[in-house]
C-alpha positions as CSV (number, residue, x, y, z in Angstrom):
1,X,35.1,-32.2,-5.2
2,X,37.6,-33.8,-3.2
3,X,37.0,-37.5,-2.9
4,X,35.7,-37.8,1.1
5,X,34.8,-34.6,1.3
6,X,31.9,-33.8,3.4
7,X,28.8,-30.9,3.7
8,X,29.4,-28.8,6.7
9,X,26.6,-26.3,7.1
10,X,26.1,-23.7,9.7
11,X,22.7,-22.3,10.2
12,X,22.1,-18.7,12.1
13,X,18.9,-16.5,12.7
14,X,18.2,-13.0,13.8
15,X,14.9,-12.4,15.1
16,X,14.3,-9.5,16.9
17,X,10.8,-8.3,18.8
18,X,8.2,-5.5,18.1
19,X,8.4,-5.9,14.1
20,X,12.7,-5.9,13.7
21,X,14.4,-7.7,12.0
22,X,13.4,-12.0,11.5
23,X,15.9,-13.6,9.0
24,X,18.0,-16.3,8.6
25,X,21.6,-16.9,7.3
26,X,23.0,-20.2,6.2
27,X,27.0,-20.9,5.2
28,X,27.6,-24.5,3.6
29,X,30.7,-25.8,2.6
30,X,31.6,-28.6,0.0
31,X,34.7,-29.0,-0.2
32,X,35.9,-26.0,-2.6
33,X,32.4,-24.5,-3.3
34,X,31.1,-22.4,-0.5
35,X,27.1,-21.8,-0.5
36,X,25.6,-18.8,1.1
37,X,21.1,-19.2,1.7
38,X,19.9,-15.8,3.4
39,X,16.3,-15.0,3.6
40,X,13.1,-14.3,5.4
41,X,12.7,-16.9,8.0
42,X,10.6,-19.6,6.9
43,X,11.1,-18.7,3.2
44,X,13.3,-20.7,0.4
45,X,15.6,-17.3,0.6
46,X,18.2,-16.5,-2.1
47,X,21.3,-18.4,-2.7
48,X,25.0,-17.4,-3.6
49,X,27.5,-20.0,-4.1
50,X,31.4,-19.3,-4.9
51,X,33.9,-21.9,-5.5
52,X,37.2,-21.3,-4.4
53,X,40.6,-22.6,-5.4
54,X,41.7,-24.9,-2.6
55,X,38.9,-26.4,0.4
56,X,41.5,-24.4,3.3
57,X,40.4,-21.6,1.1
58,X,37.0,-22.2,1.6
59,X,36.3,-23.2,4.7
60,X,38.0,-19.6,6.4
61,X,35.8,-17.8,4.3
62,X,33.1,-19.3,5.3
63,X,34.0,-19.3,8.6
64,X,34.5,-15.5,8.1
65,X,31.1,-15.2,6.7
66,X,29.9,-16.9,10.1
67,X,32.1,-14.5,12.2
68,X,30.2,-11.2,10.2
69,X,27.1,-12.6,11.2
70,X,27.7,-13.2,14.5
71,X,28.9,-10.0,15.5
72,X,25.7,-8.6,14.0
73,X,23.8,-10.7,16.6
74,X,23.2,-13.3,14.4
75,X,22.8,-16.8,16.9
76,X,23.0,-20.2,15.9
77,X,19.2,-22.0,15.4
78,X,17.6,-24.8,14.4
79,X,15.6,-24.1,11.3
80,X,11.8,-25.0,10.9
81,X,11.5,-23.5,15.0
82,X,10.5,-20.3,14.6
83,X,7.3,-19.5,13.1
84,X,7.8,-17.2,10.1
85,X,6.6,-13.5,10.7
86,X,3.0,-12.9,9.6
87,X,2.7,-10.9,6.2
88,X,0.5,-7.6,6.6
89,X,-2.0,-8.7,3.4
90,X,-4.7,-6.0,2.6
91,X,-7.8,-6.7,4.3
92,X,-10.8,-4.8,3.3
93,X,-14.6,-4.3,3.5
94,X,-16.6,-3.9,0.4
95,X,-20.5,-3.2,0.8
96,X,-22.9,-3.2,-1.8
97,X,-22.9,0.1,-4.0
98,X,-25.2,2.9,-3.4
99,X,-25.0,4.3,-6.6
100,X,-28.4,4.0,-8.8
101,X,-27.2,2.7,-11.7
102,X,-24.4,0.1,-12.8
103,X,-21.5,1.0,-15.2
104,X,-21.2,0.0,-18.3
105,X,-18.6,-3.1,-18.4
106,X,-17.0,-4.3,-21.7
107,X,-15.5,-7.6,-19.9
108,X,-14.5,-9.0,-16.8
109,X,-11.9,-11.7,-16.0
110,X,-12.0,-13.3,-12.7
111,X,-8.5,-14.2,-11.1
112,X,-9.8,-16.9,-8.6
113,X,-8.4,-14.9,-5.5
114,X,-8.7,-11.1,-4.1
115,X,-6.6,-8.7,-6.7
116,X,-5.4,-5.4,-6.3
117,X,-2.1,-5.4,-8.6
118,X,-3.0,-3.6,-12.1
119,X,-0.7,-2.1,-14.7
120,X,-1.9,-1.4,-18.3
121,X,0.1,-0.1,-21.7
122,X,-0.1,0.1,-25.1
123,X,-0.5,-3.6,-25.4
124,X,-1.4,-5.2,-22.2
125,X,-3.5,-5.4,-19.4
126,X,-1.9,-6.9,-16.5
127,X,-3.2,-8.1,-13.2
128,X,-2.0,-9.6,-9.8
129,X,-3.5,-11.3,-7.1
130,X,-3.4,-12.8,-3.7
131,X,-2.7,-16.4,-4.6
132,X,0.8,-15.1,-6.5
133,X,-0.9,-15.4,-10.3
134,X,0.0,-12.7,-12.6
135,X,-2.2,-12.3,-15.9
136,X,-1.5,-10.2,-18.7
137,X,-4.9,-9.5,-21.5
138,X,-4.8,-7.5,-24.5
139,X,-7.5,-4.8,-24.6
140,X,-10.3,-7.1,-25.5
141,X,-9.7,-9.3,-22.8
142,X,-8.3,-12.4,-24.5
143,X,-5.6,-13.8,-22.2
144,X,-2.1,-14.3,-23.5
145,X,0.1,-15.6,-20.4
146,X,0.3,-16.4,-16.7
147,X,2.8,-16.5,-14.6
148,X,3.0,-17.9,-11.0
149,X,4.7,-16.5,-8.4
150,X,5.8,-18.0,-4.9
151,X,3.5,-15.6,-3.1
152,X,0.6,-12.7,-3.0
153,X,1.0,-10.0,-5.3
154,X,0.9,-7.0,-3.3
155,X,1.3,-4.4,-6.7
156,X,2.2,-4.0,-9.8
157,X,4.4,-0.9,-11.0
158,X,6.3,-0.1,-14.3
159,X,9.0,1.6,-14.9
160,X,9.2,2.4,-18.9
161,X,9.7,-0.9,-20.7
162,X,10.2,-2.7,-17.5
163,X,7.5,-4.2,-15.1
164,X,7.7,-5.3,-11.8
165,X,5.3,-7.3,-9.0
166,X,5.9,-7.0,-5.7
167,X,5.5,-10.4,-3.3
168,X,4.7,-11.5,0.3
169,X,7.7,-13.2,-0.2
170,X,9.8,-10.6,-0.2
171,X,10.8,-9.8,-3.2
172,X,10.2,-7.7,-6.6
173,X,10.1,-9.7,-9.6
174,X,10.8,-8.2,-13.1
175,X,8.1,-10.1,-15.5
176,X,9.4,-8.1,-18.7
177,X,10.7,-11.4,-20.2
178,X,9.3,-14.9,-21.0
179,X,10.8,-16.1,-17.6
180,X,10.3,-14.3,-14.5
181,X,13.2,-13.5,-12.4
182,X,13.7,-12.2,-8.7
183,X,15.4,-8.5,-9.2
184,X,15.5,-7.3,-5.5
185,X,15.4,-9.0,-2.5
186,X,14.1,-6.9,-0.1
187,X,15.0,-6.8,4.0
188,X,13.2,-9.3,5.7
189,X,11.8,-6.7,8.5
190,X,9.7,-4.5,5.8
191,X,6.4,-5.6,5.6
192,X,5.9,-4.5,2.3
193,X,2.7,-2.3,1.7
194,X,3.7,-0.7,-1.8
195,X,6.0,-0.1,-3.9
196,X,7.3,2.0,-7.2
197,X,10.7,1.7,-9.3
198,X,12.6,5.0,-11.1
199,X,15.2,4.4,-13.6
200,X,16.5,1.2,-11.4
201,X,15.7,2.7,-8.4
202,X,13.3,0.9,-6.1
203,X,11.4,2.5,-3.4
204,X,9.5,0.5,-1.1
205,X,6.7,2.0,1.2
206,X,6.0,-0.4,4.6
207,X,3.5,-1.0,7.3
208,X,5.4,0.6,10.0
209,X,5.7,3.9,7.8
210,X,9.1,3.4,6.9
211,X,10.8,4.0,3.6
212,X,13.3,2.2,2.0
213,X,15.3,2.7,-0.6
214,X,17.1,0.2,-2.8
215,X,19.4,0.9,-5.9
216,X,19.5,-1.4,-9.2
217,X,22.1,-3.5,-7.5
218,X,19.8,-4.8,-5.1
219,X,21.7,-2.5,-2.4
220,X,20.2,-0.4,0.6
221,X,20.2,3.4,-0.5
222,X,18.7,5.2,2.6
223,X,15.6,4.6,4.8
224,X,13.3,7.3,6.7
225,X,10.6,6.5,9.0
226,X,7.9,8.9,7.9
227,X,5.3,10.7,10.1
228,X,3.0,8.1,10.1
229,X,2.2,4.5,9.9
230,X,0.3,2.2,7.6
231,X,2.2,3.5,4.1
232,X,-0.5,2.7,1.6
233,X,1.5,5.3,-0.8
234,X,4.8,6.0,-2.5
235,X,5.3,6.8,-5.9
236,X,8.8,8.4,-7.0
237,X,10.0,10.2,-9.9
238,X,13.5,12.6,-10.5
239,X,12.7,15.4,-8.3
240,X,11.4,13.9,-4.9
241,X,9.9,10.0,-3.7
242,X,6.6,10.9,-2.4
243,X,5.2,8.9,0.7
244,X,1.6,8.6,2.1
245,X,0.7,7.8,5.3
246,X,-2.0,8.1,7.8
247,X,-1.1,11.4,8.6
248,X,-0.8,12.3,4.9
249,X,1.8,12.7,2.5
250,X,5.7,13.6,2.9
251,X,8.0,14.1,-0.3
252,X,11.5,13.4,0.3
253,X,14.7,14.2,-1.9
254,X,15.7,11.2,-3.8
255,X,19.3,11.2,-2.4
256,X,17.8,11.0,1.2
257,X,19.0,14.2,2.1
258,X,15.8,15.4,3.9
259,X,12.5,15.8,3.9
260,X,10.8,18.2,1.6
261,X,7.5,18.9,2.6
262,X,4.9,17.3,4.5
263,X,1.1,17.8,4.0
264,X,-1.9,16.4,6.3
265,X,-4.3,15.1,4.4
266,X,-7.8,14.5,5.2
267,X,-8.3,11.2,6.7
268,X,-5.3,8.9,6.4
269,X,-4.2,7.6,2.8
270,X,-5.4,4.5,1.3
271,X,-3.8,5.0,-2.1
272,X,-1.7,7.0,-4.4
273,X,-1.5,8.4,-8.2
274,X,0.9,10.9,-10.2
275,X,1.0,12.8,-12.7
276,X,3.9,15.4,-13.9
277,X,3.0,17.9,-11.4
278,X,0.8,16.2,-9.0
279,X,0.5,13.5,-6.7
280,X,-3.0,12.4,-6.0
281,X,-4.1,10.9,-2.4
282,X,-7.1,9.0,-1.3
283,X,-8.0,8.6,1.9
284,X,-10.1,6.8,4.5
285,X,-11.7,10.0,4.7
286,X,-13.7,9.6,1.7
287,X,-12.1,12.1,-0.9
288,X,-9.1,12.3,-2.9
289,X,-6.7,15.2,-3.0
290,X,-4.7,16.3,-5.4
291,X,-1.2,17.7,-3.9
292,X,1.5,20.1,-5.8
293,X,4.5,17.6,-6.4
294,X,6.7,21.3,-5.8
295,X,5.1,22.7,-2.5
296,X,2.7,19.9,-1.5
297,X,0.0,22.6,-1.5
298,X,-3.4,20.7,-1.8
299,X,-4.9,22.0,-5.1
300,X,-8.2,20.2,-5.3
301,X,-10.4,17.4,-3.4
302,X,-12.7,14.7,-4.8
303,X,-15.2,14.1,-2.2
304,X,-17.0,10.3,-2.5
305,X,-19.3,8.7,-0.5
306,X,-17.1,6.5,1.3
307,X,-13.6,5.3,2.2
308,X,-11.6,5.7,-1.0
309,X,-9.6,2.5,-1.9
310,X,-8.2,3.4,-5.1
311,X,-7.6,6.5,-7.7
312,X,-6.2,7.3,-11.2
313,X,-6.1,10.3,-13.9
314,X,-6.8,10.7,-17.6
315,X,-3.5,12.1,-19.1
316,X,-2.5,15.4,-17.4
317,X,-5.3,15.3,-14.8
318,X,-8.0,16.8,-16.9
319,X,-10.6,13.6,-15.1
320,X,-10.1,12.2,-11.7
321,X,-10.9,8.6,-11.1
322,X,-11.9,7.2,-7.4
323,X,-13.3,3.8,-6.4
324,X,-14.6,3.1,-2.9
325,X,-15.3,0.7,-0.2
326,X,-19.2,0.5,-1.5
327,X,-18.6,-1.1,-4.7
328,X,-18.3,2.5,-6.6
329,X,-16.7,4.1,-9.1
330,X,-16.6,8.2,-9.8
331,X,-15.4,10.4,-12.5
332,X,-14.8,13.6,-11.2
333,X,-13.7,17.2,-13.4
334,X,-9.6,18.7,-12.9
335,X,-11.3,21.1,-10.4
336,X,-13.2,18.4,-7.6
337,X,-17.0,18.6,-9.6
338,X,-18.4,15.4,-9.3
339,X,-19.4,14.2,-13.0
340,X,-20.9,10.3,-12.4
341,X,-20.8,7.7,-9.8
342,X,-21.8,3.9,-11.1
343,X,-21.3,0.5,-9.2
344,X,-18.9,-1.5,-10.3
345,X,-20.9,-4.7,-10.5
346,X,-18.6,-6.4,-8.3
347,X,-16.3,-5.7,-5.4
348,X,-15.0,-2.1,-4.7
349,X,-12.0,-1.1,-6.8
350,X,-8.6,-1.5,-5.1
351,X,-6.5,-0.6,-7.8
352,X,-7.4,1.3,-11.3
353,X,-6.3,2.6,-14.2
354,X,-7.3,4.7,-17.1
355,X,-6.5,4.5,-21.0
356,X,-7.7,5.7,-24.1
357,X,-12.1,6.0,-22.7
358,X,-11.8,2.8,-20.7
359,X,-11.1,2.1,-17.0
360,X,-9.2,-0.6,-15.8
361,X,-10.3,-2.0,-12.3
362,X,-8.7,-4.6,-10.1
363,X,-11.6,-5.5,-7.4
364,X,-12.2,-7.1,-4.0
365,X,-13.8,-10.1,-5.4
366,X,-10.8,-10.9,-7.7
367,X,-11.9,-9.6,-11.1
368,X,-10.2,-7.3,-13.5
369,X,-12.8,-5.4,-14.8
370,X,-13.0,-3.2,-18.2
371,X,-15.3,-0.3,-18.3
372,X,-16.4,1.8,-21.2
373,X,-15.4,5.3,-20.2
374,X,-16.2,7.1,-22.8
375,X,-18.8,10.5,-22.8
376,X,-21.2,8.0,-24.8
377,X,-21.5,4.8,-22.9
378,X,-21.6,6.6,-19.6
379,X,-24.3,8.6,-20.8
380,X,-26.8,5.8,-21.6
381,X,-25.2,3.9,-18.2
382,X,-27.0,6.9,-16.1
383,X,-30.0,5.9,-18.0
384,X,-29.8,2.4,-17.5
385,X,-28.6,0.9,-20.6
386,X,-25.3,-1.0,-20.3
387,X,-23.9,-3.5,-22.3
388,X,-24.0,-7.3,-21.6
389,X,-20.6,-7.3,-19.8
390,X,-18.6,-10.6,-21.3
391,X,-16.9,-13.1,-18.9
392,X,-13.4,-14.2,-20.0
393,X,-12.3,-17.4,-19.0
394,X,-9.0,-19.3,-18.4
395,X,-7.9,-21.9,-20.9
396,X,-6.8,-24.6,-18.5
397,X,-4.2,-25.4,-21.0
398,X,-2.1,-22.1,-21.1
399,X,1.4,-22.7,-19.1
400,X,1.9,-21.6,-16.3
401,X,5.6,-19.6,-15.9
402,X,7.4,-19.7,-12.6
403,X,10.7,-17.4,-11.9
404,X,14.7,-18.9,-12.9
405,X,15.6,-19.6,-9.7
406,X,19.2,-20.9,-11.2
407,X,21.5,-20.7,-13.8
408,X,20.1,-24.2,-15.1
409,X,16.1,-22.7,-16.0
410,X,18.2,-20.9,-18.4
411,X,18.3,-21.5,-22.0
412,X,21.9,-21.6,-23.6
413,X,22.9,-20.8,-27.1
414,X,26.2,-21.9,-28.7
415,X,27.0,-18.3,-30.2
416,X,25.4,-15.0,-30.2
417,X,22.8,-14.0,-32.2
418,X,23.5,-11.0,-34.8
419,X,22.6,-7.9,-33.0
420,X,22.4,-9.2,-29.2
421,X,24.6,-7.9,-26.4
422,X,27.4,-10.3,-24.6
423,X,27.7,-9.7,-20.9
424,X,29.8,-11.0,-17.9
425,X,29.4,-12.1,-14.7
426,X,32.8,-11.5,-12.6
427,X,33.6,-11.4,-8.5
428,X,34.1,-7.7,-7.5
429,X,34.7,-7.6,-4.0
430,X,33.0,-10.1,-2.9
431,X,30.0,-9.7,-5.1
432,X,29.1,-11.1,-8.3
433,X,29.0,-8.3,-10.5
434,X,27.9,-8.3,-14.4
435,X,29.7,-6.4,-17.2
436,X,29.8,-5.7,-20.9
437,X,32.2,-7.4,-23.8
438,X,30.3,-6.3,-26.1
439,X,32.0,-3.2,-27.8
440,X,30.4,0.1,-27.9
441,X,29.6,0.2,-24.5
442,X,30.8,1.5,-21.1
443,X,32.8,-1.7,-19.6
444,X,33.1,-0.5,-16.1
445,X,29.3,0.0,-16.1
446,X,27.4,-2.3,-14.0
447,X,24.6,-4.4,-15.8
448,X,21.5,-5.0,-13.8
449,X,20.5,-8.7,-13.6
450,X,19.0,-11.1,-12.0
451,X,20.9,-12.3,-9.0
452,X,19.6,-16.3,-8.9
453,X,21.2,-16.7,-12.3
454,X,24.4,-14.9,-11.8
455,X,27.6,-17.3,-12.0
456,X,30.9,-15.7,-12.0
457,X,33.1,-16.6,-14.9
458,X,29.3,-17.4,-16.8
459,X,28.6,-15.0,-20.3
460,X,25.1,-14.5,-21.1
461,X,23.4,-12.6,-24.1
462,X,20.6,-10.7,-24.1
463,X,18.8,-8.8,-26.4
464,X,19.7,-4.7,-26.0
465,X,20.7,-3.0,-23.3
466,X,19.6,0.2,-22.1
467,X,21.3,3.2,-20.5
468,X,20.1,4.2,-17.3
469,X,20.3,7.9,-15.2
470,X,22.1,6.4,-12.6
471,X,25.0,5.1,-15.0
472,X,24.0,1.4,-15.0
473,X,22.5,-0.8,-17.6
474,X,19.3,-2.5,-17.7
475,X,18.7,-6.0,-20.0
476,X,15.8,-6.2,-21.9
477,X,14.4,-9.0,-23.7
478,X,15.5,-12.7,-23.2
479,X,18.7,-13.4,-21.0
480,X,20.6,-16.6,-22.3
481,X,23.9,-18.4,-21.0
482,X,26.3,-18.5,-23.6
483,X,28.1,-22.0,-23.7
């Protein structure tokens, strides 16, 4: 830096009535390096900075950046002034079950704050709450790490290897390595309801009933404002995103082209499900329906007792799973014949899945819950004989992981390990774009990768990298800078 020099910082916001747009853009400039904060207001945002070779250099592209936003409407503020836009958070009213008996729980963890984020594989259990804290459990419920995000976890989806938790903040964070790290950044007028990710491709699912799509580069695909409001439901694979609403369920190509069908559904949708051919719905109506993912054609309902808050499947659909706003939980045949209903023992279920006999719940009162499924154990449950459900507990002593926010959270290495991947981070038009050294790859490919940590001119190595559909890369494993 220039000896003298000084910060000059200019500070804009675009707030606009009746739920548009309220965000914030700041240009600083120090001497040659030129830093760009954008954001929700009231939120830390995300940060760009570019160093340029001379400060005249510098200041006119700032000042060009400043010009872009102006024309947009952008107006020069005073930040701290205007109040940050309240954050849709799911409120919801869970009365005592009215189901005779009580199922048959294994274990039950309690987060310390209202949870409805739940994701579980071959290995883990994972669960999200309100108060930003993400756990991940084996099967047996022993915990084995925490991480703390800056905000509520709305949801929790996967996408293969990859898994993602969607914040009041904002944002979508990929927890599939030690460190968490920010991977989109979503526009700061969606009020994000749900969300799911394809290959790279995030679609996001909002209170006004709009959806959003975003590619693996963090950039705006295509939005359409749906039927209805209050999206509770999107779930997306190759053929079509599919989008429920409270007037029921609209599939969309996954280009944007158009709509593809539109179904109502009975009462409006509180929560999706897939499978291969089916997308499952249910509703404040008090059943679940199960719609053709080809002609939207409803092929079956699940009627429960009350407002259904969450759903799930056993592989292929052969047992439909519904929790509802009583505290209840129902297993139901492929064709809509009601098999059980058992209280939960807790709050109602607002998020569930199913794997190998045992069902994962994520409840009002902040528990993840596991209960037996299996033909056995929900036999003597009808009769009354349950197991003593165990209580996990948190070891104050396990760490607590918070997302890289910079290049500096990141560990370096001095040389590349035998059998990792070398990567680069150039500027591309303006952007900071990551690319492959390497050999044996596709060097004009794009890598996807976090955008807090991204420093042109930086290498990085990471473990493998996976081909994508889209003709991108994805990291997994550790990320390090390479000195």
């Amino acid at each position: 830096m220039p000896a003298g020099s000084t910060v000059s910082t200019t500070y804009l916001e675009l707030s606009q009535e009746g739920g548009g747009a309220h965000k914030f853009y700041e240009v600083s400039v120090d001497g040659l390096v030129v830093t760009v904060r954008y954001g929700r207001i009231g939120a830390a945002g995300q940060t760009q900075t570019t160093t340029f070779p001379t400060a005249e250099k510098a200041q006119a592209a700032a000042a060009k950046k400043v010009g872009e936003k102006v024309r947009k409407g952008y107006a020069p503020a005073v930040p701290g002034q205007r109040a940050p836009r309240a954050v849709t958070r799911r409120s919801v009213a869970s009365a005592p079950s009215t189901a005779r008996r009580v199922a048959p729980v294994l274990w039950r963890f309690r987060t310390g704050s209202s949870a409805s984020g739940i994701h579980v594989d071959d290995d883990r259990c994972w669960v999200g709450n309100q108060a930003g804290d993400v756990y991940t459990l084996d099967h047996d419920g022993g915990i084995l790490a925490r991480f703390g995000l800056p905000d509520g976890v709305k949801c929790l989806v996967a996408d293969d290897f990859w898994i993602y938790a969607g914040c009041d903040d904002g944002r979508v964070y990929d927890l599939s390595s030690k460190l968490p790290f920010a991977a989109y950044d979503i526009a700061a007028d969606v009020d994000i309801f749900w969300l799911d990710i394809h290959e790279g491709v995030l679609s996001v699912s909002d209170r006004a009933g709009l959806l959003t799509v975003i590619d693996h580069e963090d950039e705006y695909q295509w939005a359409r404002r749906s039927r209805g409001e209050h999206a509770w439901l999107v779930r997306a694979d190759e053929r079509a995103v599919y989008h429920g609403h409270h007037r029921g369920v609209t599939a969309y190509a996954p280009d944007g082209s158009g709509e593809l069908w539109h179904t109502a559904t009975r009462g409006g949708v509180l929560f999706g499900w897939q499978e291969d051919d089916a997308v499952y719905a249910g509703t404040a109506h008090r059943v679940t329906q199960r719609l053709s993912k080809a002609t939207g054609t409803i092929e079956a309902t699940y009627a429960c007792d009350s407002a259904v808050y969450s759903c799930a499947t056993s592989p292929g659909g052969r047992f439909v799973f519904a929790g509802d706003a009583q505290s209840s939980v129902y297993c139901f045949d492929r064709d809509g014949a009601r098999l059980w209903k058992l209280g939960t023992g807790g709050g109602s279920a607002l998020s569930m899945q199913y794997r190998e006999e045992r069902l994962y719940l994520v409840t009002t009162d902040g528990s993840l819950v596991c209960v037996d499924a299996s033909e056995a154990a929900i036999a003597a449950a009808q009769q009354g004989t349950v197991p003593v459900a165990r209580d996990v507990k948190l070891d104050a002593a396990l760490p607590t992981y918070a997302p890289a926010t910079a290049v500096s959270a990141v560990e370096s290495v001095a040389h590349a390990p035998a059998g990792a991947v070398v990567v680069e981070c150039v500027q591309e038009g303006g952007r900071a774009r990551v690319h492959v050294l390497t050999e044996g790859y596709e060097p004009s490919w794009n890598v996807q990768f976090p955008r807090a940590i991204r420093q042109p001119g930086a290498r990085y190595v990471v473990d493998s990298l996976h081909a994508a559909a889209g003709g991108f890369y994805r990291v997994r494993g550790e990320i390090r800078r390479l000195l």
